[in-house]
N, C-alpha and C positions, 0 to 999 in steps of 0.2 A: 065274978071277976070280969072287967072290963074288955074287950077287945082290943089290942093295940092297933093304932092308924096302920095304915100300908105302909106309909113311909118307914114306921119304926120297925113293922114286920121283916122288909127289903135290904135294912142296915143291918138287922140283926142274921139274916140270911148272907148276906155279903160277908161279916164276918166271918161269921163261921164258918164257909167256904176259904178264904185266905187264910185262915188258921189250921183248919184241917189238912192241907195241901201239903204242910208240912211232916203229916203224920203219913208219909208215903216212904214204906222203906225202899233202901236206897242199896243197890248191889254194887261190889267194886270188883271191876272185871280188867285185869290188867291195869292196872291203877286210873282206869276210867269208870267214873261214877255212871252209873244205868238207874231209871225209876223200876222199881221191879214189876208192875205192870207193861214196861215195853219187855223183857224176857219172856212173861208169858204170852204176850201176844204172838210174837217171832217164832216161840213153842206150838202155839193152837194154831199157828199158819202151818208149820214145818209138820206138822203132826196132819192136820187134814190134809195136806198133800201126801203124805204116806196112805194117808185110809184113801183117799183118791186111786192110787194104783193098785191097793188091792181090790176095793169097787171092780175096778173097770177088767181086771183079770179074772175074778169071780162071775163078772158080767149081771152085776149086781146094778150096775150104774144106767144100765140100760131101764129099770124101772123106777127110777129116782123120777121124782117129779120136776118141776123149775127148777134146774142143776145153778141158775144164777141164785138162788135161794137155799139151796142145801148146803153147799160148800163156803160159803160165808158163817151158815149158822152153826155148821162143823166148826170152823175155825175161831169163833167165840165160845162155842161150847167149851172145845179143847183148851180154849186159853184161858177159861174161869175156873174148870178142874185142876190147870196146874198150879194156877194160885191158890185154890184150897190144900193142893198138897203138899206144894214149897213154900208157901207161908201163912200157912196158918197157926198161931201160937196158941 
């Protein structure tokens, strides 16, 4: 089978990026529409800030490595687990 050109590969990439966009559930919270990916990010923010204070009371935080590094990757972590748990069908 042939390889298709760049050009056609890039159209067909662009596509399907503008058509999958809309395959993004959508949460209604007070009758304001949310993408449900901003929910769970606001969740793995809200949520590494709670593991944050128990960290630092445990005095667990004191051996954490580049704290600019772990608490970001906490808070993605936390927000791709609550999409696995809140919407996964």
């Amino acid at each position: 089978m042939p390889e298709l050109p760049s050009a056609a590969r890039l159209t067909g990439a662009l596509a399907f990026a503008a058509l999958a966009g809309g395959c993004d559930p959508v949460v209604n919270v007070y009758g304001s529409f949310f993408p449900a990916w901003l929910i769970c990010l606001l969740l793995g923010v809200a949520i590494a800030a709670g593991l944050r204070l128990v960290f630092a009371l445990t005095e667990l935080e004191e051996h954490m490595a580049p704290l600019l590094l772990v608490y970001p990757s906490l808070a993605l972590l936390m927000a791709c687990l609550s999409w696995l748990l809140l919407f996964r069908n």
